[in-house]
C-alpha positions as CSV (number, residue, x, y, z in Angstrom):
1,X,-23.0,-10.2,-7.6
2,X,-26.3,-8.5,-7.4
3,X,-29.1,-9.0,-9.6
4,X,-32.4,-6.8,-10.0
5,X,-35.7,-8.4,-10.7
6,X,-39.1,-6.9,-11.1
7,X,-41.2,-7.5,-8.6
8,X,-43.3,-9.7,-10.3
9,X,-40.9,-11.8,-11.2
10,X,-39.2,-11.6,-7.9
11,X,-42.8,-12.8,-6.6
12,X,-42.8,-15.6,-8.8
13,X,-39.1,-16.4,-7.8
14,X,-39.9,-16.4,-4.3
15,X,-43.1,-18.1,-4.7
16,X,-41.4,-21.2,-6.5
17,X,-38.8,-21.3,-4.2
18,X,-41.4,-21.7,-1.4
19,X,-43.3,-24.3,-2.8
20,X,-40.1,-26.0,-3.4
21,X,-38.7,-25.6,0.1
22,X,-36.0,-23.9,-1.1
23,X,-34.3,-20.8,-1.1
24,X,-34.6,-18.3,-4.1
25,X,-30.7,-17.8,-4.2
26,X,-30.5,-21.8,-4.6
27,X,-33.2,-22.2,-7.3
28,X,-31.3,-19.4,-9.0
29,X,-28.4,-20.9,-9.3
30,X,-29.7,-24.0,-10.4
31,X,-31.8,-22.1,-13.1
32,X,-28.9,-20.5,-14.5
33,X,-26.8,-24.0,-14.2
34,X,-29.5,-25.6,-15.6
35,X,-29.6,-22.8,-18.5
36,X,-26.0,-22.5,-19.6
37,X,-25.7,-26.6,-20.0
38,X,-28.9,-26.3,-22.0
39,X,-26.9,-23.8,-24.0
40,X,-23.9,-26.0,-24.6
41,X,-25.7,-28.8,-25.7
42,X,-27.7,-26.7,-28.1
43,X,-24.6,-25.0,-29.5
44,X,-22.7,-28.8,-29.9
45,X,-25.6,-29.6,-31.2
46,X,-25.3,-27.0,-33.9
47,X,-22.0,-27.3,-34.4
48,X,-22.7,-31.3,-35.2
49,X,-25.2,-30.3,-37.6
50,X,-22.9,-27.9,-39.5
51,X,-20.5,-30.7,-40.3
52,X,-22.9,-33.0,-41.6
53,X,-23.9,-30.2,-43.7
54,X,-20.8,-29.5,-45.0
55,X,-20.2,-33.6,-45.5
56,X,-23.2,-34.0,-47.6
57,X,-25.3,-35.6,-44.6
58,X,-28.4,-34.1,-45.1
59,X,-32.0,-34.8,-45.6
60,X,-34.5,-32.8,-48.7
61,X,-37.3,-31.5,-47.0
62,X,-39.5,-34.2,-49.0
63,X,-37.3,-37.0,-47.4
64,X,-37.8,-35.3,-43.8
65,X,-41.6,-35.2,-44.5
66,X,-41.2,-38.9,-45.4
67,X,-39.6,-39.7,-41.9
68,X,-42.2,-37.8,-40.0
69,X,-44.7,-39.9,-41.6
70,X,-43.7,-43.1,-41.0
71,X,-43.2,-41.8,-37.3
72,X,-46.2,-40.4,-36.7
73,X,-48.0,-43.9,-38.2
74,X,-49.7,-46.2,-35.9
């Protein structure tokens, strides 16, 4: 597979892989890795949410304010 970058961002790609002692094939691959499990949590994550929704497991935006409070309280 071939991929195109603009130069800048092929600059930036092979600067990061530089200072990381690495090739920039190897850091992209972990990028993208990194990316699509990032993207299945996030969509699971979703998903989760949905259900409570549908069960009635929710909070009013009053009682989310309420929670963030007490959180954000010394």
């Amino acid at each position: 597979m071939e991929v195109h970058f603009t130069p800048e961002l092929e600059a930036k790609l092979t600067h990061s892989a530089a200072q990381q002692g690495r090739k920039a094939d190897e850091l992209v691959q972990d990028v993208l890795t990194h990316y699509f499990e990032e993207e299945a949590h996030f969509v699971e994550a979703v998903k989760h949410g949905e259900a409570a929704f549908e069960q009635g497991e929710y909070l009013t935006h009053e009682q989310a304010g309420q929670r963030l409070q007490r959180f954000l309280q010394p």
